[in-house]
N, C-alpha and C positions, 0 to 999 in steps of 0.2 A: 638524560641529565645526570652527569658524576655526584654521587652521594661521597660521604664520610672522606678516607685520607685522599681519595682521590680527585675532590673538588676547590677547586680554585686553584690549580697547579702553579706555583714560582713562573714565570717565562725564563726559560733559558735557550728558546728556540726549538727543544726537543721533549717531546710530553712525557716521553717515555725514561727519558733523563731526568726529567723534574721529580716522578713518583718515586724512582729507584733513588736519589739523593735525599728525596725527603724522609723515604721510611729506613735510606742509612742512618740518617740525624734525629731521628726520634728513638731507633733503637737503643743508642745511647741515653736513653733515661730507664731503659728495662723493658719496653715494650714488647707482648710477642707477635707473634704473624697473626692469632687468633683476635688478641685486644686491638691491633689496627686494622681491622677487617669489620671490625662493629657499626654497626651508626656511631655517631659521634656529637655528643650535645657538650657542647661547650658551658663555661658555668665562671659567673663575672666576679671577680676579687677586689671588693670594695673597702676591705679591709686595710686602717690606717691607725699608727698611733694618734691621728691627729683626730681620730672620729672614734669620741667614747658612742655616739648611736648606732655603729656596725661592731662592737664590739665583739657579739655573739657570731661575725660573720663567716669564722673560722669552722667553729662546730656546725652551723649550718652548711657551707661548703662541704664537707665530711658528709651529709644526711643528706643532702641533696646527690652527692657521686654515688652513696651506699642506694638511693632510689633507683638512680640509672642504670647501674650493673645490675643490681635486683631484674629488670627488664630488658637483662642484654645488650647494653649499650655499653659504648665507652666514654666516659666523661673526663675531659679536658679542661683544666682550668687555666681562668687569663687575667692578667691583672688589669685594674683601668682606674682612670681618675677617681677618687676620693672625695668629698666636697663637706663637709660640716660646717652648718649654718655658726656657731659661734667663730669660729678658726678662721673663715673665709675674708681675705684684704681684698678689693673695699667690701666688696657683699658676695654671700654664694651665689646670688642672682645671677650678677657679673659671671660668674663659671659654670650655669647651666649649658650652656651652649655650646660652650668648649668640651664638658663630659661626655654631652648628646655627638658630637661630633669622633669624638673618642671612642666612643663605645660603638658608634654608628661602624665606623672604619676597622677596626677590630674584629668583629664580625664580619665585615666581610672578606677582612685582608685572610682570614685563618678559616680551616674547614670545618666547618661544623651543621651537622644538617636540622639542627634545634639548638635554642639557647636557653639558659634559665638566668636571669640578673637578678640579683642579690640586690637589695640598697632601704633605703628608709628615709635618712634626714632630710626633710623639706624639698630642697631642688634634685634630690638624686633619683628619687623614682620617676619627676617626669622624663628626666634629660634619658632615662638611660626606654622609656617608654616613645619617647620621640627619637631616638634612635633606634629603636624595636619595629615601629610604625614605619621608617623610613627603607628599610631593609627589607620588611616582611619574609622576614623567616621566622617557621614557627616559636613563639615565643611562651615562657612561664615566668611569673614575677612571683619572686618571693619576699615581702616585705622585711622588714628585720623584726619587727614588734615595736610595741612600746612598754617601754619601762615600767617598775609596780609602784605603787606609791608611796610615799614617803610620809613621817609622821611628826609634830612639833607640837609640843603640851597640849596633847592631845588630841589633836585636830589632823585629816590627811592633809598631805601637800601635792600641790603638782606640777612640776618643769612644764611652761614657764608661765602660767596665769599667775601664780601664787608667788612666783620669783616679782612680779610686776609692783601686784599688790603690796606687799611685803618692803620692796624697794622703795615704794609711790609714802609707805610709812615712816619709815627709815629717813628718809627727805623730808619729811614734815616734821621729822622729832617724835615722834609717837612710839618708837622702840628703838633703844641704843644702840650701839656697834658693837657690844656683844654677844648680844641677840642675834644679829645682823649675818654676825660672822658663824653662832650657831646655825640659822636658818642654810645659810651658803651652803653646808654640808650634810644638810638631809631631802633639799627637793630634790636631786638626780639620786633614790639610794643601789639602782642599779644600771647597768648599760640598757640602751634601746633608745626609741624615740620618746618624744615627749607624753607623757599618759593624758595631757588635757585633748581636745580636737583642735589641735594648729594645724600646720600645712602638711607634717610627718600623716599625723591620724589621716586631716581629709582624703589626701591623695591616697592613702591606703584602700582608703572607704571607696574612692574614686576607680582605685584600679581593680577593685573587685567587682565594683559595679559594671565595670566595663568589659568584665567575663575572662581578664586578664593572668587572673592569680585564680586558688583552687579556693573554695568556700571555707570562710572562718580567719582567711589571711590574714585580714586587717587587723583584729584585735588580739589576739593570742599574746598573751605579752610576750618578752623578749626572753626572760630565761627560763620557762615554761618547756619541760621537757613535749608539752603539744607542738611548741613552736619548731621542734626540731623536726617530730613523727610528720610535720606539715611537708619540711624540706625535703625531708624522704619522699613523700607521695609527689612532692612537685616533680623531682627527677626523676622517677617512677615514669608519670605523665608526660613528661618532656622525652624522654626515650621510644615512647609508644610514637610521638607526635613526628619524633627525627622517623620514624620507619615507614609512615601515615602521608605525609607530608601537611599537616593540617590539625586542627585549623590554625591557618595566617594571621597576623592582625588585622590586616585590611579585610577580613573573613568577621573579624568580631568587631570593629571600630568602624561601625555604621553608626549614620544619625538618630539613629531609633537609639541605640547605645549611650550618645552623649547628651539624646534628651534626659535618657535614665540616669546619668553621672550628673545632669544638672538639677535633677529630681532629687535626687541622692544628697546634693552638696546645699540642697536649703535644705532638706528636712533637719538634716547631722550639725546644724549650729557651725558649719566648717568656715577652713579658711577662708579671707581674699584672694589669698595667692592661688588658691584653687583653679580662679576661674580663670586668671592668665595662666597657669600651666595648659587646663582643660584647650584651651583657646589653641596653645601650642601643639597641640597635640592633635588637634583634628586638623588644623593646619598640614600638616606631613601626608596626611591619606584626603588631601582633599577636599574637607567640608570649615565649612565657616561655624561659630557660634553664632545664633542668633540673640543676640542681646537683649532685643525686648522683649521675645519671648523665658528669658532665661530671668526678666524680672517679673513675667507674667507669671511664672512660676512660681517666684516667691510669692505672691498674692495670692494664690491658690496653694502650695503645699506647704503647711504648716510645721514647725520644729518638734520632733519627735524624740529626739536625744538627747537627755537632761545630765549634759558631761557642762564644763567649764570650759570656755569663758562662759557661754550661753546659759549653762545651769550649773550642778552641783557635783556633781561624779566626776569619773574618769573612766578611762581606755578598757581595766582592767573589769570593772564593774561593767559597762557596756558589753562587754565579752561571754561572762559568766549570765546575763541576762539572757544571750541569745546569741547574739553579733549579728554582723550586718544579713545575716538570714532572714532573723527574726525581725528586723526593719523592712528588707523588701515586703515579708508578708503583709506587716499592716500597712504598708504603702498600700498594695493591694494594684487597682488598676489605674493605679497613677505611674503605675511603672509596665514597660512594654517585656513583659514575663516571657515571650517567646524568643527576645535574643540569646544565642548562643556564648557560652562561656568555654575554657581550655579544658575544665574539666568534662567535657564533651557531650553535655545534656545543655540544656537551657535554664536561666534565672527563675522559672516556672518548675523546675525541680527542685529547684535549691531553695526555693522559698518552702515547698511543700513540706521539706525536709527539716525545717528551722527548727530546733529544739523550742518547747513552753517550757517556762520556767514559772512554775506560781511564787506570785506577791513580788515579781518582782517590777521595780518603779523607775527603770532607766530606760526603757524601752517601751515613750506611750501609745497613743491608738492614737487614730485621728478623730475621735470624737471626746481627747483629754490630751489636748498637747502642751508642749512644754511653752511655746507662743504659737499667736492663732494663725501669723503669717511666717513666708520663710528666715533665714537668714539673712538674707542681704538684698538690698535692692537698686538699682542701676539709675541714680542721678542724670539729668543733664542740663543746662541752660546756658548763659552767656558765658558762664566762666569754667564748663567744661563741655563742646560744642561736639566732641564723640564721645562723652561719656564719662562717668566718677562713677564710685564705687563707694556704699557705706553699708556695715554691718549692724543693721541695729537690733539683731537682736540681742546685740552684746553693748547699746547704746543706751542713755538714759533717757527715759519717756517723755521728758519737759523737755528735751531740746531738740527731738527730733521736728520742730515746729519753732523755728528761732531765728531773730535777726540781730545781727550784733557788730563792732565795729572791728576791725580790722587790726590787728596787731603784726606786721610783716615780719619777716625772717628771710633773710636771703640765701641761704646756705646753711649745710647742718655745721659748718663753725660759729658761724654768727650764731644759729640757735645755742649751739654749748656756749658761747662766749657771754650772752647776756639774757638766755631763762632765769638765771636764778638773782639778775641784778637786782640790787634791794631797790636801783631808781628805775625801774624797768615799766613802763606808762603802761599797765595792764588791769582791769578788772575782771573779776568772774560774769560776767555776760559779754566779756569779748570776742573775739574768734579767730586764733591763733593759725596763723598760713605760714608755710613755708614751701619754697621753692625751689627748683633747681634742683630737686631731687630726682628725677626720672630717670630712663633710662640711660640718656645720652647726657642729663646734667649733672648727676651726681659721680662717677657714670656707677650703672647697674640697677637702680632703683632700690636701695637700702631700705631696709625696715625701721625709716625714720620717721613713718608717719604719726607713731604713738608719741607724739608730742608730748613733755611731759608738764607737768601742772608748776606753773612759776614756786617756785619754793614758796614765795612769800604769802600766795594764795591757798596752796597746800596747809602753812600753818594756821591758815584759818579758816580750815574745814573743807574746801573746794577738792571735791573729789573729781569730779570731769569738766567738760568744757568742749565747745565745737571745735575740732583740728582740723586744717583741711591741707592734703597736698600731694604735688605729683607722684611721691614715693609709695611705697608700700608697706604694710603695718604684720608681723607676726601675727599669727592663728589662734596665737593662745592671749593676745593682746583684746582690751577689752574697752569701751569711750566712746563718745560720740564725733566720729571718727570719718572723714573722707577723705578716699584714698583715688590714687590711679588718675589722676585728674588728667584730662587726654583733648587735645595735644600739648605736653608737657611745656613749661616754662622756658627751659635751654634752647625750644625749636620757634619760640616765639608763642607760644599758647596762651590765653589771653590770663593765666594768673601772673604771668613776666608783666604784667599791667598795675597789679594790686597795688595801692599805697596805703600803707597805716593810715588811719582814721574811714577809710572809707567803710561802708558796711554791706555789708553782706547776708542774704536773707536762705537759709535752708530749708526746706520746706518738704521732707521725706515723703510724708501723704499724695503731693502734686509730683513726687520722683526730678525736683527742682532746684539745681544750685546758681543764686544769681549774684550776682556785683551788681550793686545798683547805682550806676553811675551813669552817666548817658552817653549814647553812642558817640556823639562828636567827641567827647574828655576821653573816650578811650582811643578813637581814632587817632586824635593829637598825642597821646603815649604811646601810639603803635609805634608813628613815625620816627619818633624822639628814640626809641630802641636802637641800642649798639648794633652794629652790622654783627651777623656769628660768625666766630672763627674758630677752627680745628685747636683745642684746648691739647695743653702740654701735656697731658696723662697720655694721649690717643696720638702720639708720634711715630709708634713702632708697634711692632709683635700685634699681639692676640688683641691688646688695648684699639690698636688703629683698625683690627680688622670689624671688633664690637661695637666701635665706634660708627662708622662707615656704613653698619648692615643691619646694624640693630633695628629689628621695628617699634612702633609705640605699643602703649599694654590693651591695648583693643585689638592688637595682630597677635597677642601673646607671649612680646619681647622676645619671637626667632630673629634668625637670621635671614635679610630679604631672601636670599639665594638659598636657602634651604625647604622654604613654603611652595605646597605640591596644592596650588590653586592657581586658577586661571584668575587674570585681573588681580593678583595680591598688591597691598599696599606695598608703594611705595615707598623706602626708609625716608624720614622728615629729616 
């Protein structure tokens, strides 16, 4: 098998022509005979003005080449899609896919006999890990960090729980606009990802768990000169791996693996989006999530990490505790300890290894946890028939047990246009849906499910409320809250059914979301349903092909033609 310059030769019909052209045209950047004769680990440039959470990506690129020369390799750098979750038109969701795809072909179009990918905000670790999976070349992920945290009369802050909160006040009248506009300019006070556990942290948490990145990756904050000594060792390790050839991902991204990532993502208080990335992700190499086992889970593995929304810390605290080390240990045998990691021992070392930290209170046991059940737990009934998605342990305790009537929304303009109508027929025991947010309705599944509290109810104390809808809600977002509702409304899924006034019964304990309507009044609505038609956004380009291929978020929103399972769904 051809290693380093000599792998994946240009076709120009003559092999020997291809290598002699290619190491003319690299020579002109300085190369010498000795530096193109190395292994060759390539190294991903995610770096944008348009993404303050890769900011640091620069210096780490640098720390990560300085690792691989350190270990006699040559490191190659390559640029690829960018993706920040605020920057992103209509949603970064929407350009997962397009990254994963980018990044996937990049790697393979160019020689490199290891890669290390850089990334962090929300969608860019898994897209560029479903492109790592799909390729299976030795892979190292280096997170970017998260941020440190910020401060306001006194209190920490942290992108974006505190951004929510904060705004949820602002809208009630409760702090003016020049507060408002203070606040604006100390919850981000430095580059990296968000410091609370949203989708940046879990997938962090996620990819370490999955033996992906080297031990401590996840929390290290972002300008933490550890953060950099980390990228050093990663390239270090990637150079050993380009010589090695191993281990693959399809080598570490076994089921035993993504039970431990599902272990890992209730204890951590983590994202939603989690578990459609995770979903994505085992899709590329093969295996399915198991859903009901992944709610059985939260019944049994209890929250261990008392970061925000879930509890009271952050990223950086979490880190200084221990980091995700010190969690697998008190995990203990809830986690399968003999899968293998890149750093070339097993999660059974790396726990052994966890630094103790006395008194510290981020990091609890399981016999004092932060709640006594997981994270999240996997809804289903008549009005999500493969499944919803609610976080409660970021939910309020009286409604996870609630029946209420129906306030409809048909689209996130209709929501902007009349949440905050002063005539707006709403009460706080009602239960606020919206639709057509999914993946092919909205299109991309925007993080519109954190419905916000009608102004008019906000001014009068109403802090949460049941939300329920196809889309999907930020990591650092916090409510009584259900998301992913599957098969979405645009494909005909039975919330395209819902009418204001009707009611709707949740019912977390029974894992139950019902309309309680009867089956004949829904049937007569089925029929009554518009015929679907190819919507103007999805005419052309990238739009018509996401359109076309996209799956629902129980397949993990890939692309049909890119899932490496037999029997894969269907696009709806």
């Amino acid at each position: 098998m051809s290693k380093g310059l000599r792998k994946g030769l240009t076709s120009y019909g003559d092999a020997g022509f291809s290598l002699f052209l290619r190491k003319a045209f690299i020579k002109a950047m300085g190369y010498s005979d000795d530096a193109l004769d190395r292994p060759i680990v390539g190294i991903t440039n995610t770096y944008s003005d348009y993404n303050p959470c890769h900011g640091n990506v620069p210096v780490l690129i640098e720390a990560v080449k300085r690792g691989v020369m350190l270990a006699g390799g040559m490191p190659m750098v390559f640029p690829t899609i960018s993706i920040h979750e605020s920057f992103a038109h209509p949603t970064s969701m929407f350009l997962r896919n397009l990254m994963a795809i980018d990044t996937e072909e990049m790697i393979r179009a160019q020689p490199m006999d290891a890669v290390v990918v850089i990334g962090g905000c929300d969608k860019t670790l898994p897209a560029q890990i479903m492109a790592a999976a799909s390729v299976d070349l030795p892979t190292v992920v280096v997170p970017v960090g998260p941020m440190v945290v910020g401060h306001h009369k006194g209190e920490e802050l942290g992108a974006c729980t505190d951004c929510r909160r904060l705004w949820s006040a602002y809208r009630a009248g409760e702090i003016d606009e020049a507060e408002i506009d203070t606040v604006n300019g100390r919850l981000a006070p430095s580059v990296g990802t968000c410091m609370v556990m949203g989708t940046a942290s879990t997938m962090a948490c996620v990819t370490e768990t999955l033996g992906l990145s080297l031990p401590m990756s996840a929390t290290i904050p972002a300008p933490h000169a550890e953060r950099v000594r980390l990228a050093e060792a990663s390239g270090k390790r990637a150079a050993e791996m380009a010589v090695t050839g191993g281990p693959k991902p399809s080598e570490l991204l076994t089921p035993a693996a993504f039970r431990n990532a599902a272990t890992v993502l209730q204890a951590i208080g983590g994202s939603t989006n989690g578990l459609i990335h995770l979903t994505a992700i085992a899709g590329r190499v093969g295996h399915a999530l198991d859903f009901a086992e992944f709610d059985r889970l939260g019944r049994e593995v209890p929250v261990l990490i008392d970061l925000k929304p879930s509890g009271q810390h952050y990223m950086e605290h979490f880190h200084h505790a221990g980091g995700l080390p010190r969690l697998l240990a008190q995990l203990g045998d809830r986690i399968d300890l003999d899968c293998r990691t890149v750093a070339g021992g097993t999660l059974r070392e790396v726990a052994a290894a966890a630094e103790i930290v006395p008194g510290q209170d981020v990091i609890r046991s399981v016999q004092d946890p932060i709640k006594p059940e997981g994270s999240m737990a996997v809804l289903t009934g008549n009005l999500a028939p493969r499944g919803a998605l609610i976080k409660h342990a970021a939910a309020s305790p009286r409604l996870l047990q609630h029946t209420g009537r129906a306030v409809v929304f048909d689209s996130v303009e209709d929501l902007a246009a009349r949440i905050d109508a002063p005539d707006l027929d709403v009460g706080p025991d009602d239960v606020l849906v919206l639709r057509n947010t999914g993946p092919k309705g909205a299109p991309g599944m925007p993080e519109a499910g954190y419905l916000p509290i009608p102004k008019k109810l906000g001014r009068q104390g109403v802090k949460d409320m049941v939300r329920i809808s196809d889309a999907r809600m930020s990591g650092t977002a916090f409510g009584t809250i259900v998301l992913h509702v599957t098969p979405e409304s645009a494909v005909g899924g039975p919330l395209a059914l819902v009418q204001t006034g009707d009611q709707i019964r949740l019912d977390v304990a029974a894992r139950r979301i019902d309309l309680l309507v009867d089956e004949a009044e829904l049937e007569r609505r089925r029929a009554a349903l518009p015929a679907t038609a190819k919507p103007d956004w999805a005419r052309r380009g990238y739009a018509r092909l996401f359109h076309d291929s996209v799956l629902q978020a129980d397949a993990g929103c890939d692309f049909d033609f890119l899932v490496d399972r037999d029997g894969a769904e269907e696009p709806a």
